[in-house]
C-alpha positions as a printed NumPy array, in Angstrom:
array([[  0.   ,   0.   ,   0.   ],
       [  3.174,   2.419,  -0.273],
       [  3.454,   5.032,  -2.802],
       [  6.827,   4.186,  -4.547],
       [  9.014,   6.483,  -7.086],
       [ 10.692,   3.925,  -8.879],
       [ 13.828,   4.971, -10.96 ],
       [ 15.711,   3.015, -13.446],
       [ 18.958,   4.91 , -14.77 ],
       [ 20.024,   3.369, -17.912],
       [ 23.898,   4.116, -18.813],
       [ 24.094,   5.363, -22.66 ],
       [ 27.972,   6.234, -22.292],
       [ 30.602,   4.344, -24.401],
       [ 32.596,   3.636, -21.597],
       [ 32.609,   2.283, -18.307],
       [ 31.8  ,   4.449, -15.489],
       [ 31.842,   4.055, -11.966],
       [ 29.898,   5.556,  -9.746],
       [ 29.796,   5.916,  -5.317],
       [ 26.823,   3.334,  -4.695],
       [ 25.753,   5.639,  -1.983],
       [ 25.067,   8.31 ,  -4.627],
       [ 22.255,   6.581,  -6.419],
       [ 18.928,   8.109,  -5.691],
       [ 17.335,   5.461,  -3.753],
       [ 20.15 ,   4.602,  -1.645],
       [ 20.476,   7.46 ,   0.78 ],
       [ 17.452,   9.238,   1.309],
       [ 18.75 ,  12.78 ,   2.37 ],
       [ 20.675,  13.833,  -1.02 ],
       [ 17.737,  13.081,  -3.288],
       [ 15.756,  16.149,  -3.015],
       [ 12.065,  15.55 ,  -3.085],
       [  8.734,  17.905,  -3.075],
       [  5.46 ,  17.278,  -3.307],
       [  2.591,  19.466,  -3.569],
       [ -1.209,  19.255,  -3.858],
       [ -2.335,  20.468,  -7.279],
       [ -4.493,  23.477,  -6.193],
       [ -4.787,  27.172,  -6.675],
       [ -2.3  ,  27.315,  -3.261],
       [ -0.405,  24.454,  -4.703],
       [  0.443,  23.723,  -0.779],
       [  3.162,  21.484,  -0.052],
       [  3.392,  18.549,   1.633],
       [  5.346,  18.283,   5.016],
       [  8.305,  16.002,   4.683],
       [  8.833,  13.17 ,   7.619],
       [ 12.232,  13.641,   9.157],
       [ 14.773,  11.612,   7.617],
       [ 16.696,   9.045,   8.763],
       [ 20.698,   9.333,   7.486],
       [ 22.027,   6.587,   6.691],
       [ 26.518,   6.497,   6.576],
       [ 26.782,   4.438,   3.861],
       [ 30.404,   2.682,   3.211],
       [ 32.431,   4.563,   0.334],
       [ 31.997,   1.64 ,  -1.942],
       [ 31.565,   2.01 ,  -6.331],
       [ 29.772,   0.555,  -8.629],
       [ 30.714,   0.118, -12.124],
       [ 27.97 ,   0.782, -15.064],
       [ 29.072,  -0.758, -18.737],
       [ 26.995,   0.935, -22.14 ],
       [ 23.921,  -0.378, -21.917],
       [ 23.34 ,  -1.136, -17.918],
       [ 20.456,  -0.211, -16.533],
       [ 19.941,   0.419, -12.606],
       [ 16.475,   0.285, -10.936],
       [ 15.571,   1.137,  -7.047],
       [ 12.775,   2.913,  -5.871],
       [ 12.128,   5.545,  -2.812],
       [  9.359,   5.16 ,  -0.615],
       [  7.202,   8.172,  -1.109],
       [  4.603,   7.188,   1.675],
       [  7.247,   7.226,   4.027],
       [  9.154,  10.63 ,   2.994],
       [  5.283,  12.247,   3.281],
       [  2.884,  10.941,   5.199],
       [ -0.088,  12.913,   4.481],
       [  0.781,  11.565,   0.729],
       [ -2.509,   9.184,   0.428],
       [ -4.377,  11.82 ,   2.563],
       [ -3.276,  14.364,  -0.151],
       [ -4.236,  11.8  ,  -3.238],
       [ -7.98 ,  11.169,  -2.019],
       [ -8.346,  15.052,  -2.45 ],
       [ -7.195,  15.589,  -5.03 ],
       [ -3.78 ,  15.814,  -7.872],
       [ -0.536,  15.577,  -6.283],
       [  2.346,  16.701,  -8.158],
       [  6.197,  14.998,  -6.894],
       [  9.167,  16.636,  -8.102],
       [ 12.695,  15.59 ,  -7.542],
       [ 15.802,  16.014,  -8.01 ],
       [ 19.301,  14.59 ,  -7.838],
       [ 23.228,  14.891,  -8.285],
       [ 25.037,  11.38 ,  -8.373],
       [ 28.343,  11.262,  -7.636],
       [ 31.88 ,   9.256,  -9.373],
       [ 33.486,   6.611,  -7.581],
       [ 36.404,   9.76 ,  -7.217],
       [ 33.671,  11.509,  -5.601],
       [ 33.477,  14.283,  -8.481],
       [ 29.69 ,  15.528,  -9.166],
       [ 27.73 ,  14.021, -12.146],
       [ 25.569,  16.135, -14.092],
       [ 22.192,  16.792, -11.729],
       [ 19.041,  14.816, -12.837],
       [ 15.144,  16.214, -12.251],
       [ 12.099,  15.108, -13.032],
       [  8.64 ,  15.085, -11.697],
       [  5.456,  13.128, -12.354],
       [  1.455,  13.936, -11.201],
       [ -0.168,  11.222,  -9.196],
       [ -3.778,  11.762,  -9.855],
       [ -6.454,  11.904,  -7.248],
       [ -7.947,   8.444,  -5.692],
       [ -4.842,   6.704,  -7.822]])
């Protein structure tokens, strides 16, 4: 019965990359930034939960052409007023993300968003 964001991150370089694990979206909750808000004329936001930070080990990951990586983020968790929020009405989730090499440099920052519409 959770609400899930489920990403899959599909690798369309021509050489391998690697990549801190911890960095992937759904792996540490506190550097993927997330809002949600009600679609309505106050377009009100949602009130985060607190978060839980995780120290993740320093280990990599290494993505060849063509891999694809999937995990997902557990949306009813991050807000729990989320279902509330979805029996009233449109609720629009944006995020956004940096991931980070296995030397720790900054990859190029990923968004996106998607509208869950009312009594989903």
């Amino acid at each position: 019965g959770a609400w899930r964001l489920q990403f899959e991150l599909r690798y369309t370089g021509e050489t391998p990359l690697a990549l801190l694990e911890r960095s992937l979206p759904w792996k540490n909750p506190g550097d993927l930034l997330l809002v949600a808000c009600k679609v309505s004329a106050n377009g009100a936001r949602l009130t985060p939960s607190d978060l839980r930070l995780r120290e993740l080990p320093p280990t990599s990951v290494t993505v060849n052409p063509g891999d694809v990586l999937s995990g997902s983020v557990n949306l009813s968790a991050r807000f729990p007023s989320l279902a509330a929020a979805i029996r009233a009405g449109d609720v629009v989730v944006f995020w956004s993300h940096e991931m980070k090499g296995a030397d720790t440099q900054s990859l190029a920052r990923m968004n996106g968003g998607v509208v869950i519409p009312r009594n989903s």
